[in-house]
C-alpha positions as CSV (number, residue, x, y, z in Angstrom):
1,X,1.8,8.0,-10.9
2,X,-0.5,10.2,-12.5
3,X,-4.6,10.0,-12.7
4,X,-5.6,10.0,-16.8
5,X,-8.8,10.0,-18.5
6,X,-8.7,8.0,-21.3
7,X,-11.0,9.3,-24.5
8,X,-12.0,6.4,-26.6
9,X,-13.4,7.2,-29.7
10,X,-16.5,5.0,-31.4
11,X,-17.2,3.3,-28.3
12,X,-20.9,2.1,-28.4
13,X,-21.8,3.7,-31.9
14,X,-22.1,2.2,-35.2
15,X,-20.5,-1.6,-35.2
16,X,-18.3,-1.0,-32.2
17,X,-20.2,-2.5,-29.6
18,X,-18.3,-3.0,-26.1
19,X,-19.6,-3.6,-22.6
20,X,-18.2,-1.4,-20.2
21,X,-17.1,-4.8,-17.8
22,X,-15.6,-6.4,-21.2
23,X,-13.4,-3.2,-21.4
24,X,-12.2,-3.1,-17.8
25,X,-11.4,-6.2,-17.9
26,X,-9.7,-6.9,-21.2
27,X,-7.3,-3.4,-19.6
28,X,-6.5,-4.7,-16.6
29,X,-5.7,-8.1,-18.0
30,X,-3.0,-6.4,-19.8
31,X,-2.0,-4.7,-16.2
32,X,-4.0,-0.8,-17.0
33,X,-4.2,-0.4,-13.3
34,X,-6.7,1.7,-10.6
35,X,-8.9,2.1,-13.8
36,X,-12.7,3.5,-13.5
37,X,-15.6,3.1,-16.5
38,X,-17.6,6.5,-16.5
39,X,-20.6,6.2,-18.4
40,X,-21.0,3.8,-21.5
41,X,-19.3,5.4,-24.0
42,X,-15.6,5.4,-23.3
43,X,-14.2,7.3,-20.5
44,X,-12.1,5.6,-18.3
45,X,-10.2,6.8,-15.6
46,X,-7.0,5.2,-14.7
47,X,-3.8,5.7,-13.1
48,X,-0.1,4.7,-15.0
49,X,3.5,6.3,-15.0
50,X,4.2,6.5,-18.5
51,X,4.0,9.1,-20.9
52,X,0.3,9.7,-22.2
53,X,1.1,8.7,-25.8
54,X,2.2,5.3,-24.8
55,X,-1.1,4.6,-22.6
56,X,-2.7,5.8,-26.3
57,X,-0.8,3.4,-28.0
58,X,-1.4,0.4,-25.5
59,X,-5.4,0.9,-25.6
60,X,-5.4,1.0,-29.1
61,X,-3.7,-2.3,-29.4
62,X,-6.0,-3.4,-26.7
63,X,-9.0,-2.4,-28.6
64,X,-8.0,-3.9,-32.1
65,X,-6.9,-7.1,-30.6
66,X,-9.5,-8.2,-28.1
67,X,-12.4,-6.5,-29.8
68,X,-11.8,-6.4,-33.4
69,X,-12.0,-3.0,-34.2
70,X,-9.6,0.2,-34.5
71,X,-10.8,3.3,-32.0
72,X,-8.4,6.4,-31.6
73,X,-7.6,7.1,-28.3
74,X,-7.2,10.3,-26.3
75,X,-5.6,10.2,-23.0
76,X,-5.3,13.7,-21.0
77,X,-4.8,14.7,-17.3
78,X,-7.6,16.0,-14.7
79,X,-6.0,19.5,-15.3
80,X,-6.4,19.0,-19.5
81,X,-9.7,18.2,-19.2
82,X,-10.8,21.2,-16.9
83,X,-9.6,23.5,-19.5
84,X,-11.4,21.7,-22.0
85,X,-14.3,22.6,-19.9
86,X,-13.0,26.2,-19.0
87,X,-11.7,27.3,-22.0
88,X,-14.4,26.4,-24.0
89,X,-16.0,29.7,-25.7
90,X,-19.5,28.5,-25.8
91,X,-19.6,26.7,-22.2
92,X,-22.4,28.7,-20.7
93,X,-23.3,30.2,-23.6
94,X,-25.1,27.3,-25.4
95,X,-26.4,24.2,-24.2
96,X,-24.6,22.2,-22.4
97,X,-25.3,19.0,-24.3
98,X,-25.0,20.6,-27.5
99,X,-21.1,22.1,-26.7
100,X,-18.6,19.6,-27.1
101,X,-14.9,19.7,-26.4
102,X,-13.6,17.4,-29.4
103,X,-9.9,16.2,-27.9
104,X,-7.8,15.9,-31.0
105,X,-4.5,13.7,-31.7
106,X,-2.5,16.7,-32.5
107,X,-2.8,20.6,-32.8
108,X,-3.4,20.6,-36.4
109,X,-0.9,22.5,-39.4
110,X,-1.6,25.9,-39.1
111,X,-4.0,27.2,-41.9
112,X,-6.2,23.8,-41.9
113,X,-8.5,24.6,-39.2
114,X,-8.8,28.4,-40.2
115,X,-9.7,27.1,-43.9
116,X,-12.2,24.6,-42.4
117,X,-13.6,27.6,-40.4
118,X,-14.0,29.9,-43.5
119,X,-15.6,26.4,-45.0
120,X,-18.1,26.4,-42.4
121,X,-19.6,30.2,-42.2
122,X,-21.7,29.6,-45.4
123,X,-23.1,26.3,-44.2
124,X,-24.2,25.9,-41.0
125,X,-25.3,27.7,-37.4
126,X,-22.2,25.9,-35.6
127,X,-19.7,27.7,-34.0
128,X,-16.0,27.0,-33.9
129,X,-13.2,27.7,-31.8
130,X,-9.6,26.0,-31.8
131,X,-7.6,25.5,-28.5
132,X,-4.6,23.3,-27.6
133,X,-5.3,19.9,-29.3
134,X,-9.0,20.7,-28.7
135,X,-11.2,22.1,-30.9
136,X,-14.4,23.2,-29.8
137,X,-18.1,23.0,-31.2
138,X,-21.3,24.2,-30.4
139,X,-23.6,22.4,-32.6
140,X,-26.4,24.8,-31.8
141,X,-29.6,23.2,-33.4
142,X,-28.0,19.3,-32.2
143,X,-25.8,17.2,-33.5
144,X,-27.9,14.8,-35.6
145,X,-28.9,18.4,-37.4
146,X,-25.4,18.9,-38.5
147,X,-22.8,17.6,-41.0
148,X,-20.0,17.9,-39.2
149,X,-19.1,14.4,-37.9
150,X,-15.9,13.1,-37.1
151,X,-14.8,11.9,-40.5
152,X,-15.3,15.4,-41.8
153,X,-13.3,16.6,-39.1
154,X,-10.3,14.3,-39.7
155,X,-10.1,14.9,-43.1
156,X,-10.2,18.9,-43.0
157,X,-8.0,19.3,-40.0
158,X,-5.6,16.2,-40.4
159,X,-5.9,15.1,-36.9
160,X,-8.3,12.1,-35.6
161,X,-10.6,13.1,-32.2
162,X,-12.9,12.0,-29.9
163,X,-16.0,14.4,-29.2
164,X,-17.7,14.8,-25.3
165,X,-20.6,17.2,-24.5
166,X,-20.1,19.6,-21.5
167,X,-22.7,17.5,-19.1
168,X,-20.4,14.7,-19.9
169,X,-17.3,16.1,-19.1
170,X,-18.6,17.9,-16.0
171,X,-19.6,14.1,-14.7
172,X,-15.9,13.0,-15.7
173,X,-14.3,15.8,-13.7
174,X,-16.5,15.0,-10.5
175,X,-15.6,11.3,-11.4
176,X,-11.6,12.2,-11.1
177,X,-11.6,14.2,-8.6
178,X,-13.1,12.2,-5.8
């Protein structure tokens, strides 16, 4: 058995309104077991056998059947989400809330993000860096001051994510490690 963090994307924005109760239970009715919310926005910690791609799959039918609504989901081990902490460029550089480790469904085709990076020097102070199926972003001057959202992001790089700040992911780790 392995301990997971589950990323779930759109959790508490917009129209996709969940309680965090609602969610643990609706998951462990449908047997998600040793499972953990961590904060309101759609971390949970849990512990399964399989293969992370069919937890993905699971909680996405989950989402769209018991809630209504369609919500990507990113599912990595303790060890994947340190280096999304560590080998983040801008950790400790920038703020801490402002530098986000956006998990992403799949390294994207090469070219797409370097295009998209080229895209980006001409209109805007964030700063980009790609790593393995995360690409990270310091948005610098805050996120509602930037364009780049998550839509932009899936159509330039091909690949759906789920963004968390550093302060967040910090809290995660301490969450999956006790």
């Amino acid at each position: 058995m392995t301990r997971y963090l589950a990323l779930l994307g759109s959790i508490n924005i917009g129209g996709n309104r969940v309680k965090m109760a609602d969610l643990k239970a609706a998951f462990a009715d449908e047997g998600v077991k040793d499972l953990e919310t961590v904060a309101a926005s759609g971390n949970l910690i849990l512990t399964d056998s399989r293969e992370p791609f069919l937890i993905e799959m699971q909680l996405e039918q989950i989402l769209s059947a018991r809630f209504g609504f369609k919500s990507c989901v990113m599912v990595r081990t303790q060890s994947e989400v340190q280096e999304a902490v560590d080998d983040n460029p801008f950790h400790g550089v920038g703020s801490d809330k402002m530098v986000h480790s956006i998990f992403l469904s799949d390294q994207p085709q090469p070219g797409r993000f370097e295009d998209f990076f080229e895209e980006r020097k001409s209109k805007g102070d964030e700063r980009l860096a790609l790593g393995d199926r995360v690409l990270y972003l310091d948005y610098v001057h805050g996120v509602s001051a930037s364009d780049i959202t998550g839509k932009l992001l899936e159509r330039r790089l091909g690949v759906r994510g789920t963004a968390r700040n550093m302060n967040s992911l910090k809290n995660i780790l301490g969450k999956m490690a006790a």
